[in-house]
C-alpha positions in Angstrom: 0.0 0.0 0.0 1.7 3.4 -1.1 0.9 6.5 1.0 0.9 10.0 1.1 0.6 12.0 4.1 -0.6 15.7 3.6 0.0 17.9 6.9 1.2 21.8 7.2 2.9 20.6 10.7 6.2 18.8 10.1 6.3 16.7 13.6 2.7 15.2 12.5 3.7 14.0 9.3 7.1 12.5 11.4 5.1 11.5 14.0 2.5 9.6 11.7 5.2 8.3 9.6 7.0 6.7 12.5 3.9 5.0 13.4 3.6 3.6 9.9 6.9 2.2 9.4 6.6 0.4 12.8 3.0 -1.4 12.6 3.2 -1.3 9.1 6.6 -2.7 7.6 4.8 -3.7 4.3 3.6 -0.1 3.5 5.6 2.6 1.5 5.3 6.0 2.6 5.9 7.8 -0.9 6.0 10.9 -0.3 4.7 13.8 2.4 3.7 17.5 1.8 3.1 20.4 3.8 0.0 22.7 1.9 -3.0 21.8 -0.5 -0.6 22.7 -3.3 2.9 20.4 -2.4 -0.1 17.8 -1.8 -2.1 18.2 -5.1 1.4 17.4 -7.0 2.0 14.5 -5.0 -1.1 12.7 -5.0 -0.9 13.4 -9.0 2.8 12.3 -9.2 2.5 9.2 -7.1 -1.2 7.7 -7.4 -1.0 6.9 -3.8 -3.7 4.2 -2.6 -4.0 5.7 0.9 -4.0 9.7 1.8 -3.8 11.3 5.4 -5.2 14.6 4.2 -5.5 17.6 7.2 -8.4 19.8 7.1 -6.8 23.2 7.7 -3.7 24.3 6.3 -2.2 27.6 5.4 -3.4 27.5 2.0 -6.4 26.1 1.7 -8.2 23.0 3.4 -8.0 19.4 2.6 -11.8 20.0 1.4 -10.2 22.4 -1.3 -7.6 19.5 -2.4 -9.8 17.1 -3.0 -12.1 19.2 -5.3 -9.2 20.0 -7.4 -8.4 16.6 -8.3 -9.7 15.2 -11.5 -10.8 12.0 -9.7 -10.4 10.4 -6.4 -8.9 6.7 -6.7 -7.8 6.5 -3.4 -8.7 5.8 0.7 -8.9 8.8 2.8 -8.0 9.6 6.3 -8.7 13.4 7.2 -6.3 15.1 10.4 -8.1 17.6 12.2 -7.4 19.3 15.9 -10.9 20.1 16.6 -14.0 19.0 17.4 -15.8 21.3 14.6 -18.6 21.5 12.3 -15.8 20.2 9.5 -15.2 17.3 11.9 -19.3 16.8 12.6 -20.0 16.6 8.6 -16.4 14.2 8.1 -18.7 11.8 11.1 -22.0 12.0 9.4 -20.2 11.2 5.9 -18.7 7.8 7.6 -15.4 9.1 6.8 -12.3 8.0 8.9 -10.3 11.0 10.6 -8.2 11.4 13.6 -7.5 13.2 15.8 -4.8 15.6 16.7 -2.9 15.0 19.0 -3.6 11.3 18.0 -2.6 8.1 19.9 -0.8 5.8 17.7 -3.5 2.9 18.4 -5.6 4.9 16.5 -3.4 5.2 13.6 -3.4 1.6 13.3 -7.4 1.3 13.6 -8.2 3.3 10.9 -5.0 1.9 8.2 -6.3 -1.7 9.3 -10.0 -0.7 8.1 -8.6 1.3 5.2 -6.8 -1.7 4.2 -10.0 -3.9 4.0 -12.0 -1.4 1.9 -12.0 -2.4 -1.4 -15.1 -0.9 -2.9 -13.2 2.6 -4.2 -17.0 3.6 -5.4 -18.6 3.6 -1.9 -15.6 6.0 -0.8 -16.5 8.8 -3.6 -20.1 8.4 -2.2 -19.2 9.5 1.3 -17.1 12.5 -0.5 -20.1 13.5 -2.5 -21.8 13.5 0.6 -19.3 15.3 2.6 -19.3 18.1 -0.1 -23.1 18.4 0.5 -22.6 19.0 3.8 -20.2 21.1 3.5 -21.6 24.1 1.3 -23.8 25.0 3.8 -22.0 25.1 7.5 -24.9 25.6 9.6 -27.0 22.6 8.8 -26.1 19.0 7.8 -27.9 17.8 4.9 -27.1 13.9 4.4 -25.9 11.3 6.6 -24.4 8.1 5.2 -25.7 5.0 7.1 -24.0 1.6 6.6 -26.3 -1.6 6.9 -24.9 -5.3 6.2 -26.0 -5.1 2.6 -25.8 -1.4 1.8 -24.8 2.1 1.7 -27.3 4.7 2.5 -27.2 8.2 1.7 -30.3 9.8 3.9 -31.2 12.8 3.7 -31.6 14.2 7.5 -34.4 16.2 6.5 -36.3 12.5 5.7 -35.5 11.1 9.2 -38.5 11.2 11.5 -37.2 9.7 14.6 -34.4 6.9 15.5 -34.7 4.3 18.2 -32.0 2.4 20.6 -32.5 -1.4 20.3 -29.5 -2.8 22.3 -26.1 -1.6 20.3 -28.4 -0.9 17.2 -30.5 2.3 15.9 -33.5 2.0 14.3 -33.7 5.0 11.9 -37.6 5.7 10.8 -38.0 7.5 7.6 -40.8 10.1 6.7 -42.0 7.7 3.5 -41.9 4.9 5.8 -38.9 2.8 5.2 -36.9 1.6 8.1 -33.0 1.2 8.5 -31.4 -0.5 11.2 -27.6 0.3 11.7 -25.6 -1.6 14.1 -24.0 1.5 16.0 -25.5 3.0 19.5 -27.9 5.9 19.5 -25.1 7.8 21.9 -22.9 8.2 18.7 -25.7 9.7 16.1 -26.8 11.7 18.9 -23.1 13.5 19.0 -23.2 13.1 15.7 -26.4 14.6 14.8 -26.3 17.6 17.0 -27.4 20.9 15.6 -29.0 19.3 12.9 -32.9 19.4 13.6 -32.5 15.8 15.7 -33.0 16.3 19.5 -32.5 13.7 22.1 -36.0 13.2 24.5 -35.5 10.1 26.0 -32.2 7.5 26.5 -33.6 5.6 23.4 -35.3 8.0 21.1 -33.7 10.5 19.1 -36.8 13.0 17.4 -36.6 15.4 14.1 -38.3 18.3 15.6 -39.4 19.4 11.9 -42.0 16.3 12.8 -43.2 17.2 16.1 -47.1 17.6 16.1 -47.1 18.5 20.3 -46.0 18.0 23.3 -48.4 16.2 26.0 -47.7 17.3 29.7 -49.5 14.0 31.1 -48.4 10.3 31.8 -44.8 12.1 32.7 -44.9 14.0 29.2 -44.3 12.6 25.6 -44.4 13.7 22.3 -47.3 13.3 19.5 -45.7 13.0 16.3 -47.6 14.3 12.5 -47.2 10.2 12.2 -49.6 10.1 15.0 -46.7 8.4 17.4 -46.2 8.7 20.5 -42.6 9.6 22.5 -41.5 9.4 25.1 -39.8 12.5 26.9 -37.3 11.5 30.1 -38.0 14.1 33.0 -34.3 15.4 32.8 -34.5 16.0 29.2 -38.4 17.7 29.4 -36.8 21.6 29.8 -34.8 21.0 26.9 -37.1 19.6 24.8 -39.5 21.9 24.8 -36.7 24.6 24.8 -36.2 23.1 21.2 -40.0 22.9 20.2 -40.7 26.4 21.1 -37.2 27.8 19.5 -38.2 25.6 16.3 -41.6 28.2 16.1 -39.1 31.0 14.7 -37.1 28.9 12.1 
């Protein structure tokens, strides 16, 4: 596996290659740069299989990299510092990142899964959908969810609720559809944040676009325009109907 390792801070491109060459004595490390422009030649020159691309640098961001290039034949790790909207939309987009400063653990992690993924095609569908989300940086517009047999690009605005079953979510789409994803309703919820999806109950993550009403009896739950019912945990009521009420003005 050739690589190419695209970061504007010399002791994390030293740092990451170190970590390479020792859990990884079979890769080749072909080449490193330090802006969008050093790593637009390289990935051009070599035709690397695997990129570490950072998000900001001096220049440009990795973002702007990637839509230069004429087409994307390779696995993609992004580097980023901070937990921002650029990292939210990289989660949503199932896209593999870490982060700075890293433990070298999960360097290996995400070379070992980038080494099993052999379906190039699926990767430029997470881009496509990364690039969605990224032209408009208040809102998330797609999130990509992986089920044993597909790919799913869903549009966040189509998601009515999601439900917790065990290590699972249930996501429950406005046409009726159903996807189950084998990932806790803890990480969506993080991941989802700021995007219309509120948490109202340890297993039930709502779209507040579908909210019909909020009933105050039977400990309070939610009526949805599907005619279900929610529940609403007592800890999370305040904030909950915090979001119904600030939803009135959008």
């Amino acid at each position: 596996m050739k690589i190419i390792i695209v970061d504007d801070e010399a002791s994390v491109r030293n740092s990451i290659s170190a970590i390479l060459k020792d859990g990884f004595p079979d890769i080749d490390i072909a080449a490193k740069g330090a802006s969008v422009k050093e790593g637009y030649d390289l990935i051009l020159e070599h035709k690397p299989d695997l990129v570490f691309l950072d998000v900001e640098m001096p220049d440009g961001t990795g973002f702007d990299l990637l839509e230069k290039l004429p087409s994307i034949d390779f696995r993609l790790i992004f580097i980023t510092a901070h937990q921002e909207y650029a990292l939210q939309a990289i989660k949503v987009s199932a896209l593999d990142f870490v982060l700075k400063p890293f433990d070298p653990e999960d360097i290996k992690r995400v070379v070992n899964k980038a080494k099993s993924i052999i379906n190039i095609e699926e990767e430029r569908l997470k881009l496509k959908t990364l690039q969605e989300n990224l032209q408009n940086r208040k809102v998330l517009k797609r999130i990509v969810l992986h089920t044993a047999e597909n790919l799913h690009l869903v549009p966040i605005s189509d998601i009515v609720r999601a439900e917790a079953d065990s290590n699972y979510t249930l996501f429950l789409l406005a046409e009726g559809s159903r996807i189950m994803v084998s990932r806790t309703i803890k990480e969506f919820d993080t991941m989802l944040s700021g995007s219309g999806m509120i948490r109202v109950h340890q297993s039930h993550l709502v779209n507040i676009a579908f909210v019909d009403r909020f009933v105050k009896r039977d400990g309070g739950y939610l009526v949805l325009k599907d005619k279900s019912k929610i529940p609403v945990s007592q800890n999370l009521r305040k904030q909950v109907i915090q979001a119904i009420n600030d939803s009135l003005y959008l």
